[in-house]
Backbone bond lengths (Angstrom), bond angles and torsions (degrees), N, CA, C in turn:
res aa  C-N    CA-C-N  psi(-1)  N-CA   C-N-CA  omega(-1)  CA-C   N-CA-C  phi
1 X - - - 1.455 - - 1.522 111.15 -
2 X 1.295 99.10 -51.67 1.900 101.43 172.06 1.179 115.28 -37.22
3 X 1.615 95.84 -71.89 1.957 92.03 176.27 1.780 119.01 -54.60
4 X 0.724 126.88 -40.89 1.454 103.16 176.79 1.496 124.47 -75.86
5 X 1.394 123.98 7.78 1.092 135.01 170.31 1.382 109.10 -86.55
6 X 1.191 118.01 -33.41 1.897 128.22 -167.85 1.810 104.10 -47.01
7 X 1.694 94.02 -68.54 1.913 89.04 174.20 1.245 139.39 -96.78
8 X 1.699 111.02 32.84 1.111 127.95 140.90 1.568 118.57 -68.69
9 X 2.186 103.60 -48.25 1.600 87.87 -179.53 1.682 116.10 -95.46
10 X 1.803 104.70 3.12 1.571 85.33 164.07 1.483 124.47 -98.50
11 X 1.494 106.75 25.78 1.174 98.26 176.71 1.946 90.66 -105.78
12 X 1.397 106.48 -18.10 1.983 100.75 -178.07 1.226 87.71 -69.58
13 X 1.366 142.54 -56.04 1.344 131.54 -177.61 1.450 110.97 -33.44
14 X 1.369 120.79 -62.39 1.600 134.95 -161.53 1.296 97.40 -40.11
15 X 1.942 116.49 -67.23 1.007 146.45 -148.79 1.954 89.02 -54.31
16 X 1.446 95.86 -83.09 1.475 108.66 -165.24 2.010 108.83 -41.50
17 X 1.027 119.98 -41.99 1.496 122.57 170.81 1.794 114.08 -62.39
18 X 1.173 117.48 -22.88 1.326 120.75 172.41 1.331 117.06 -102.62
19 X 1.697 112.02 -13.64 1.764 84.28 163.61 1.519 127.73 -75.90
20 X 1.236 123.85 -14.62 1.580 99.55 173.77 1.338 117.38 -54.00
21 X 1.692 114.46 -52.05 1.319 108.49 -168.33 1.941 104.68 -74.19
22 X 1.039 97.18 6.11 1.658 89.80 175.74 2.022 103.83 -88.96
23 X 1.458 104.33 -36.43 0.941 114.32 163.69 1.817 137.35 -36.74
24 X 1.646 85.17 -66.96 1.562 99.90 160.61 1.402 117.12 -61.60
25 X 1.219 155.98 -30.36 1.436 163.83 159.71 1.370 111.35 -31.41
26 X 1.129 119.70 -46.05 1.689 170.50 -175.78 2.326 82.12 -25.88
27 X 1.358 128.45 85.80 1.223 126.71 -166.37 1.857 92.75 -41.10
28 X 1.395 110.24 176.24 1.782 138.70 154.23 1.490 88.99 -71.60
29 X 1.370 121.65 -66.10 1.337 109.14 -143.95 1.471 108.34 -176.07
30 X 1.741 120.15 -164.08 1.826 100.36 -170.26 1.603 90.82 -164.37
31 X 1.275 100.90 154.57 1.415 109.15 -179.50 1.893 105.67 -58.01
32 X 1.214 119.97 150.69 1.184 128.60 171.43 1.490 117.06 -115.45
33 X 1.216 134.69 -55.64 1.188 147.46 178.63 1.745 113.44 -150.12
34 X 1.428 95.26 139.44 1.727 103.37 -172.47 1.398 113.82 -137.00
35 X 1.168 119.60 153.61 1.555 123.18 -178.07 1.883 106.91 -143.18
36 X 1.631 95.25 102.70 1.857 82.96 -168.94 1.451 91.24 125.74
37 X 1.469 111.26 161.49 1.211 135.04 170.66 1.434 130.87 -86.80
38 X 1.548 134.84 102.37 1.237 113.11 -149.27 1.524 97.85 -146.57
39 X 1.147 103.20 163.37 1.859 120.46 -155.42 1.463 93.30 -129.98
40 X 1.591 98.79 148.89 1.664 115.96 176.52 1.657 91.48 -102.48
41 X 1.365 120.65 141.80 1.684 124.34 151.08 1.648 121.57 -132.61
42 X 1.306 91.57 90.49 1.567 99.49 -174.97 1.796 121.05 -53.64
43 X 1.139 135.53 164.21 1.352 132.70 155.03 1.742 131.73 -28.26
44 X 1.600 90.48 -49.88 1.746 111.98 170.35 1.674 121.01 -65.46
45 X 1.820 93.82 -24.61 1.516 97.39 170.98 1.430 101.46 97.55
46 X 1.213 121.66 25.12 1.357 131.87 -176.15 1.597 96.97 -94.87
47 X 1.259 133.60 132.66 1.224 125.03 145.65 1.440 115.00 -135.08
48 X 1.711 110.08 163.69 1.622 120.18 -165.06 1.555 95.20 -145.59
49 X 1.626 125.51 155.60 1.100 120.92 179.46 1.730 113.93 -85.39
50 X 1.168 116.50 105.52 1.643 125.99 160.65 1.505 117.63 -1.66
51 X 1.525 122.60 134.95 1.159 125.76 175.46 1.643 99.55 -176.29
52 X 1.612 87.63 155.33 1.171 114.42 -159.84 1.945 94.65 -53.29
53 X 1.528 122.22 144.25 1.278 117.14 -152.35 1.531 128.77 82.12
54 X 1.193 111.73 -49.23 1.481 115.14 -169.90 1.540 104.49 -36.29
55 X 1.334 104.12 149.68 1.759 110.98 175.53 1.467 108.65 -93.44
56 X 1.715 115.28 147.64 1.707 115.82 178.96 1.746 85.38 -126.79
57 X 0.966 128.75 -166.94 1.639 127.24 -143.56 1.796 87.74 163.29
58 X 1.978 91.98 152.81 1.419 81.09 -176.19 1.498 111.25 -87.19
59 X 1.263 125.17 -179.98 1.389 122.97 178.98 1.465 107.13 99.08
60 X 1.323 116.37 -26.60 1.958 130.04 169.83 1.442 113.69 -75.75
61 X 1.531 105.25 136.47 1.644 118.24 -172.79 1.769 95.45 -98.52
62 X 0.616 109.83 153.38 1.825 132.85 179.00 1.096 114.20 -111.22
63 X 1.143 140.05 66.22 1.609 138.09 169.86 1.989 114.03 -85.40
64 X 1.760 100.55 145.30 1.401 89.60 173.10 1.232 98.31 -143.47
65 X 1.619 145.43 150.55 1.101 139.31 -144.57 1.306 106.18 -122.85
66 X 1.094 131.82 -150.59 1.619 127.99 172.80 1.451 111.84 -57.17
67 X 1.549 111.88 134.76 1.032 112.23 -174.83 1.682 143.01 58.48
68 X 1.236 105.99 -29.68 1.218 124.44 158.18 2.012 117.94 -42.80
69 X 1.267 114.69 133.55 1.430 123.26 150.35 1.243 129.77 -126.81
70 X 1.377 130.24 177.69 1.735 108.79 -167.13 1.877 80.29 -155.04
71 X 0.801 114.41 146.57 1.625 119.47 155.20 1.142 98.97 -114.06
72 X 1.642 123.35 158.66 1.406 136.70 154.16 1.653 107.13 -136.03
73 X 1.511 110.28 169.46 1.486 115.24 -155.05 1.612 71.64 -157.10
74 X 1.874 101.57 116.70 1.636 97.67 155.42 1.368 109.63 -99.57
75 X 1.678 113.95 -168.37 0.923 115.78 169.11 1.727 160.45 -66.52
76 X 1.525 73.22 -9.53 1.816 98.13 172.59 1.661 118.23 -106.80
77 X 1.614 95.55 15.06 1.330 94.54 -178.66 1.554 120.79 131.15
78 X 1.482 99.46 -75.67 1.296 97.70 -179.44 1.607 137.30 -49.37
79 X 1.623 117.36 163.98 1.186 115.76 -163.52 1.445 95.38 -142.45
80 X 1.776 113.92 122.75 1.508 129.66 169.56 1.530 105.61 -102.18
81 X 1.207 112.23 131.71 1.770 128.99 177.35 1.664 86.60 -118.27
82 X 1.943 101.43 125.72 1.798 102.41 171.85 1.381 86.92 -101.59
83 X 1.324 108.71 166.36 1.486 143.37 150.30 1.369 123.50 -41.47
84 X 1.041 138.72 -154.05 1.459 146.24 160.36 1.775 91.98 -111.99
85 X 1.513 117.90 154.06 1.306 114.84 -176.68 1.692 131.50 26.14
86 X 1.563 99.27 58.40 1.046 124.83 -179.70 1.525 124.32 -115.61
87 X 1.804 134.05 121.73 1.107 120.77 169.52 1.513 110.32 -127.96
88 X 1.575 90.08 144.97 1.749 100.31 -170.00 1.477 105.91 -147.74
89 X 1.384 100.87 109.98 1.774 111.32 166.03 1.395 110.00 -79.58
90 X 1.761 74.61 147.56 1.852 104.30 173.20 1.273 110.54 -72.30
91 X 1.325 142.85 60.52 1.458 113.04 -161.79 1.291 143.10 -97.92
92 X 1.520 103.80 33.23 1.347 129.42 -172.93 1.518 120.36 160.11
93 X 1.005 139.07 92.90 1.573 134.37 -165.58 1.636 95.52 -124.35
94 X 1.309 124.27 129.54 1.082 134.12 172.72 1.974 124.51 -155.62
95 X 1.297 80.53 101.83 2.116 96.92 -160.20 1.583 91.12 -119.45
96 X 1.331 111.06 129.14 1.628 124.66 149.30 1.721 92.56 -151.46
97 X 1.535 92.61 127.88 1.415 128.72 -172.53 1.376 103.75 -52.36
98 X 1.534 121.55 -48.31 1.616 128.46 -176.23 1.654 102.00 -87.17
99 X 1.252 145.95 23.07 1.133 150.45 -175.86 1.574 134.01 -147.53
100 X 1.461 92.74 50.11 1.838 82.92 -176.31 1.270 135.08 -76.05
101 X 1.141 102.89 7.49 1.727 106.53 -177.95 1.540 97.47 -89.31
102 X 1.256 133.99 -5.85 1.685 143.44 179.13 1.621 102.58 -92.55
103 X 1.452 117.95 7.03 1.666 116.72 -156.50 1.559 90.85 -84.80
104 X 1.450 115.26 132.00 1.059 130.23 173.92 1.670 126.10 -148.69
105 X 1.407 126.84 117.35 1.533 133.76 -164.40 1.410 112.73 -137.98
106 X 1.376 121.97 112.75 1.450 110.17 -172.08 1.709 96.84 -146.44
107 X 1.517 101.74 105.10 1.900 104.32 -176.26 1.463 91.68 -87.88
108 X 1.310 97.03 155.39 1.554 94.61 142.34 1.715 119.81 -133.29
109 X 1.649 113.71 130.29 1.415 94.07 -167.69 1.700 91.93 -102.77
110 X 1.225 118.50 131.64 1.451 150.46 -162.35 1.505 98.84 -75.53
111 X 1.685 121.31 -73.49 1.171 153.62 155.62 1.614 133.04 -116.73
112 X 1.428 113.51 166.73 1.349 100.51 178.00 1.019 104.58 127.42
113 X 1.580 101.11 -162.67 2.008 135.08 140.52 1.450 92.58 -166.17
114 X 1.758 86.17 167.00 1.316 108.36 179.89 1.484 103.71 -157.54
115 X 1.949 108.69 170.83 1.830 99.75 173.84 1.339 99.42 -138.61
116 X 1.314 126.63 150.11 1.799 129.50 -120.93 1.789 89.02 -154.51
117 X 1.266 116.39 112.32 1.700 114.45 136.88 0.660 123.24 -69.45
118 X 1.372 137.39 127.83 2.049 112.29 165.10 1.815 103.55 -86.86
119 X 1.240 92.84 136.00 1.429 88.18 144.25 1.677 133.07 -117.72
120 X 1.372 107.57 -135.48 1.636 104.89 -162.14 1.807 116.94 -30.51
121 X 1.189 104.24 -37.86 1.597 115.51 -175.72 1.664 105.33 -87.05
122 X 1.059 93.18 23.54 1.656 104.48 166.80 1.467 112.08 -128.35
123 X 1.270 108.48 -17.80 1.459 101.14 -166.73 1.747 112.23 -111.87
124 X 1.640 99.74 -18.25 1.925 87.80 -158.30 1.538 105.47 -102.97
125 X 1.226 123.59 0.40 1.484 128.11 -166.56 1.369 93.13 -141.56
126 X 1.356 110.65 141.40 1.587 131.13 151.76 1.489 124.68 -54.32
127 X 1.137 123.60 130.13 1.422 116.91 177.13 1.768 106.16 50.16
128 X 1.024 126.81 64.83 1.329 131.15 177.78 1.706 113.96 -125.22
129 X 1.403 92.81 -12.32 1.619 108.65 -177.86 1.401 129.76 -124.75
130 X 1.222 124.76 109.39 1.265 114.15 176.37 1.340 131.06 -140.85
131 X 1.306 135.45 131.71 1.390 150.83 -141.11 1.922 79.47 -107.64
132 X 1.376 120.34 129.80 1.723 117.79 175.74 1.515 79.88 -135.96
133 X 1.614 90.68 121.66 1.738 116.76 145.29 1.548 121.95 -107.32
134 X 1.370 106.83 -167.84 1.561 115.39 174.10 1.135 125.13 -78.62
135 X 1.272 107.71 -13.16 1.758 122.48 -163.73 1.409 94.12 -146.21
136 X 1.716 144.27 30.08 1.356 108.34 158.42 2.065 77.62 162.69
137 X 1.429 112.25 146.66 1.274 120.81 146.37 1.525 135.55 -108.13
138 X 1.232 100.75 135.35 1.686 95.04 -162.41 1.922 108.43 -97.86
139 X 1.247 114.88 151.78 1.498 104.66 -167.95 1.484 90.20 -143.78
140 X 1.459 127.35 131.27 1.333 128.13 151.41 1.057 122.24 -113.08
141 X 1.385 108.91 -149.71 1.713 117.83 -175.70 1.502 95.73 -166.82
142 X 1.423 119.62 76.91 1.245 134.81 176.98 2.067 113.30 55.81
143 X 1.169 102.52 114.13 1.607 113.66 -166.86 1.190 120.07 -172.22
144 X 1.093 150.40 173.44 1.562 153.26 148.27 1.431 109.25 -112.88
145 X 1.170 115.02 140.46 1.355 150.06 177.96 1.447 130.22 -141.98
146 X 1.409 105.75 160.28 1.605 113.95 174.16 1.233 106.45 -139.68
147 X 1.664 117.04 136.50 1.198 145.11 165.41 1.509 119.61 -104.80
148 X 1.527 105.60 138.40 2.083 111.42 164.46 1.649 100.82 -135.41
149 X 1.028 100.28 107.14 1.459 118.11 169.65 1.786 101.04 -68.73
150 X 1.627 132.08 105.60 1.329 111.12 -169.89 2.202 80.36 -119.53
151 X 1.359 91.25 143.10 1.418 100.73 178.86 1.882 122.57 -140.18
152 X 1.525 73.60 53.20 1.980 84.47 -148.98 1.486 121.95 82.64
153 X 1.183 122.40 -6.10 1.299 125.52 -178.96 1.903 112.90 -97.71
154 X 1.216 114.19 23.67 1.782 116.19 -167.72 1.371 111.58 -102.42
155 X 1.199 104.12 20.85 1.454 116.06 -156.31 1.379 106.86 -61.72
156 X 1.372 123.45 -20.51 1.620 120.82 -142.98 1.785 76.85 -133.24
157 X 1.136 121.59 -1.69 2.140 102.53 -178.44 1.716 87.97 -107.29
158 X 1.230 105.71 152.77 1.151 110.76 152.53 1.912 137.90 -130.70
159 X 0.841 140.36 144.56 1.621 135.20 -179.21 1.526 91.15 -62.41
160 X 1.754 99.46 177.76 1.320 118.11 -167.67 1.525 107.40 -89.07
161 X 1.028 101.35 -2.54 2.150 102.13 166.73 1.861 99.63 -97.27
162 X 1.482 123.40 5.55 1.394 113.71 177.34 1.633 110.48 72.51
163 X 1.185 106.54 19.01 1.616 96.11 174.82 1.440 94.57 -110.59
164 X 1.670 112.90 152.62 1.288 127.51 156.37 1.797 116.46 -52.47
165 X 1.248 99.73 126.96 1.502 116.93 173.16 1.800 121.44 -31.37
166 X 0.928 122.18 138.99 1.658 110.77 171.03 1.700 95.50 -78.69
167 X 1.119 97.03 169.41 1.504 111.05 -179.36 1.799 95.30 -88.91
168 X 1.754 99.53 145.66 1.453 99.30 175.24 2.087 98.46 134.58
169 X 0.953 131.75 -155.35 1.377 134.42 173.48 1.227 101.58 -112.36
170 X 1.378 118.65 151.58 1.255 141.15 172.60 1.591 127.17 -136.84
171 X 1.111 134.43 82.11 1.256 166.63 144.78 1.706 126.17 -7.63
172 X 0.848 107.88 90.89 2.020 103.86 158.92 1.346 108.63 -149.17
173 X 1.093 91.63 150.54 1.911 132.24 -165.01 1.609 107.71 -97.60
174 X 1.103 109.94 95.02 2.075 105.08 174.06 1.516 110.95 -94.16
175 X 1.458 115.23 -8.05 1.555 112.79 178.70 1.483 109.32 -170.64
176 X 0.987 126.85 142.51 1.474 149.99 -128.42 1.383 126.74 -10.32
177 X 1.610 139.74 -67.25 1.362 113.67 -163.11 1.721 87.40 -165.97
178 X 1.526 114.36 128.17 1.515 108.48 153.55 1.634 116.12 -122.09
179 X 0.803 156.32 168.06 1.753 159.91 71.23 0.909 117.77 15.31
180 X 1.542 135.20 101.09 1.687 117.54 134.45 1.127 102.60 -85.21
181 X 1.553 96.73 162.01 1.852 122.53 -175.26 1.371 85.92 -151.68
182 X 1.552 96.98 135.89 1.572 110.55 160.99 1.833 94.28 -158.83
183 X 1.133 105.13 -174.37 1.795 114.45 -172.55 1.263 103.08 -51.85
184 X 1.506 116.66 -28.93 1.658 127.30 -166.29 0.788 119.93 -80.43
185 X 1.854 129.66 -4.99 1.107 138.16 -174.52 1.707 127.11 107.10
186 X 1.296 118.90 -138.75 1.615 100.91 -172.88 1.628 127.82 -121.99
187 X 0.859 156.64 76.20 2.009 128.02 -141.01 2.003 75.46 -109.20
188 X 1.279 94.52 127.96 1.772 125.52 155.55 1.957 109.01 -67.49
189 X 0.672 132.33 115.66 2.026 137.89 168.43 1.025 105.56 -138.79
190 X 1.577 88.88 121.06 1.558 110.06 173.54 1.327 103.18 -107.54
191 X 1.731 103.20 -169.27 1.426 106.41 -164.60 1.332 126.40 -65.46
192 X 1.649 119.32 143.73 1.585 118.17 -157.14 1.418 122.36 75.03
193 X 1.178 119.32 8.88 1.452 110.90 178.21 1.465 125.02 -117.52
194 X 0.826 136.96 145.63 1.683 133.18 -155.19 1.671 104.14 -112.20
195 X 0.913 115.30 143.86 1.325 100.08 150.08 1.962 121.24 -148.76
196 X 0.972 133.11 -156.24 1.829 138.47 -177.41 1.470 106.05 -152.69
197 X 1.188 100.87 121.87 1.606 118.25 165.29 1.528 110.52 -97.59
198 X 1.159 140.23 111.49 1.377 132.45 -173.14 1.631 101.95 -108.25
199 X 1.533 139.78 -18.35 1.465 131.21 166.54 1.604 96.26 -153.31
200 X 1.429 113.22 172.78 1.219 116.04 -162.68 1.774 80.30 -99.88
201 X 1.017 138.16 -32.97 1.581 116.08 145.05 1.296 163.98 -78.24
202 X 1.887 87.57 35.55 1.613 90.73 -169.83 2.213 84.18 -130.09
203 X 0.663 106.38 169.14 1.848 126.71 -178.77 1.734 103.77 -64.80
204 X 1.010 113.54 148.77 1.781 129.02 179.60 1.151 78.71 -103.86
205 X 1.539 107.48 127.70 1.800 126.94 146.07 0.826 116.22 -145.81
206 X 1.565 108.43 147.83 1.700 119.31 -168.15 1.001 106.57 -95.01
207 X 1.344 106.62 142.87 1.509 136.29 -146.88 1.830 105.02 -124.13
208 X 1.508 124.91 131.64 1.693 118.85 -165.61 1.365 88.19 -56.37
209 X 1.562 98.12 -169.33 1.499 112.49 -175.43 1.247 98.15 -84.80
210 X 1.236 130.69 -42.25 1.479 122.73 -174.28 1.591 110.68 -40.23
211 X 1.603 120.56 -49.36 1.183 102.96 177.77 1.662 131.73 -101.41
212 X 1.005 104.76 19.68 1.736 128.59 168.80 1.362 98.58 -69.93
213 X 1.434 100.20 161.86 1.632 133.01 170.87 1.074 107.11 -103.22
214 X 1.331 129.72 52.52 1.494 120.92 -166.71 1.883 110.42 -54.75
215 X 1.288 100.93 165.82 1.647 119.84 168.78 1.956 91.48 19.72
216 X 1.583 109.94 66.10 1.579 106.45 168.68 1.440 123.18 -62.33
217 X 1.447 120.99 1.72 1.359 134.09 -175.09 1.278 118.19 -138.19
218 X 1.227 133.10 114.76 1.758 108.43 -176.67 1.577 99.29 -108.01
219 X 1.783 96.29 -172.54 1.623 88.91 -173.58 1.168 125.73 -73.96
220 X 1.208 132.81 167.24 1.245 157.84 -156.48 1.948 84.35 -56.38
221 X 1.122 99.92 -50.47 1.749 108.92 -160.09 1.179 110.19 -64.99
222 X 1.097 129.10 -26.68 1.409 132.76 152.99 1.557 142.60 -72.99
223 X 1.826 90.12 -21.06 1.406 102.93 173.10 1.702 133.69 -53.00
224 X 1.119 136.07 108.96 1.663 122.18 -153.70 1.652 100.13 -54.27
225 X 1.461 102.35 158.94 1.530 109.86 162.21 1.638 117.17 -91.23
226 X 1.476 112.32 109.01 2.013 116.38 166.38 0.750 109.63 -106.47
227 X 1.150 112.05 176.56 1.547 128.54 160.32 1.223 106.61 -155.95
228 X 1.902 122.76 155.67 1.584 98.22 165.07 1.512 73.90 146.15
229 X 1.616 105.02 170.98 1.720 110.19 179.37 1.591 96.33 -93.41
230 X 1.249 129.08 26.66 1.727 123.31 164.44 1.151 103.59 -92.45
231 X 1.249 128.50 -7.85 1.407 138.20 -138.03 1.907 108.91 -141.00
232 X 1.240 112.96 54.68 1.569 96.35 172.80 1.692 112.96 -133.56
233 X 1.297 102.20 -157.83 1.797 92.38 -176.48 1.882 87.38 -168.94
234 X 1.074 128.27 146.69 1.289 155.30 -141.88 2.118 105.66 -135.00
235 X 1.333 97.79 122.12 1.614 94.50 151.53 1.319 115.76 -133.39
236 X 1.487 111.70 121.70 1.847 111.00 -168.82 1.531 89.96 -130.82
């Protein structure tokens, strides 16, 4: 009887010593909806072609190329919609449901724009979230927003007076409240309000609607359906 009990409990042993790291494995989050052809590029240099499900993890870049969009859905909720020629690192995601004082979220969008729910890691901890650009970091406490990272590249969006974007970030708020921070200090925008970051040393001020980028991303449901190699998006 003994012996056949042994690798029953060295395999409960096995089990219980491998769930943490099964734990930690545990993805950020997974593709939701895509438009375009798009590739995973892990750290190891592994890549696979994107699909609806696929897992992103932090430490993964998000690129999407012409025409291309990507939604993602992490695990605490929230939901990122990219742009067309958009890149945005994972650069730290850290969610356990029984632990919010451990809540930790730090993107960084490289290039681009994108438009962002937060969830749980937006809402239960202070300073637990942060959106890092070139010119300013953005911090809320549960909200939706839209970002356009323009870097000479805005050539083809335009604001609601039809002029091309200045170079710098461009900002609007569709639901409750974010922070910019840059060297210059802080501007608070709440919902409906726009604002332009033009250097990470000059002041965020909100700017009318006429010269905003309003809603630089719309929803997913509107987003056209492509496909095709004009059309992909990258995670390395």
């Amino acid at each position: 009887m003994r012996s056949r009990g042994k690798p029953a409990c060295s395999a409960l042993v096995l089990l219980l010593w491998l769930l943490p790291a099964l734990a930690a494995a545990a993805p950020a989050g997974e593709v939701t909806h895509l438009s375009g052809v798009c590739i995973v590029r892990k750290a190891d240099g592994s890549s696979k072609v994107l699909a609806p499900k696929t897992p992103v993890d932090q430490g993964d870049v998000v690129v999407t190329s012409n025409n291309a969009y990507l939604q993602l859905k992490f695990t605490d909720g929230g939901e990122v919609t990219l742009r067309p020629n958009t890149q945005l690192r994972i650069e730290r995601y850290h969610f356990e449901p029984e632990k919010p004082q451990e809540d930790s979220l730090i993107f960084g969008l490289l290039k681009g724009g994108l438009r962002t729910i937060t969830g749980l890691l937006g809402k239960r901890k202070d300073r637990s979230y942060e959106m890092q650009t070139t010119t300013a970091t953005i911090g809320i406490r549960g909200t939706g927003y839209g970002i356009q990272l323009c870097q000479g590249d805005c050539q083809d969006l335009r604001n609601v007076d039809g002029r091309v974007p200045e170079n710098g970030a461009h900002v609007d708020v569709f639901e409750g409240s974010i922070g910019v921070v840059n060297q210059a200090g802080e501007l608070v925008l709440k919902q409906g309000e726009f604002a332009y970051v033009a250097r990470i040393d000059v002041p965020t001020v909100r700017v009318p609607r006429g010269e905003a980028v309003p809603a630089p991303t719309p929803s997913f449901d509107s987003v056209p359906k492509r496909s095709g190699l004009d059309s992909s998006c990258t995670v390395q």
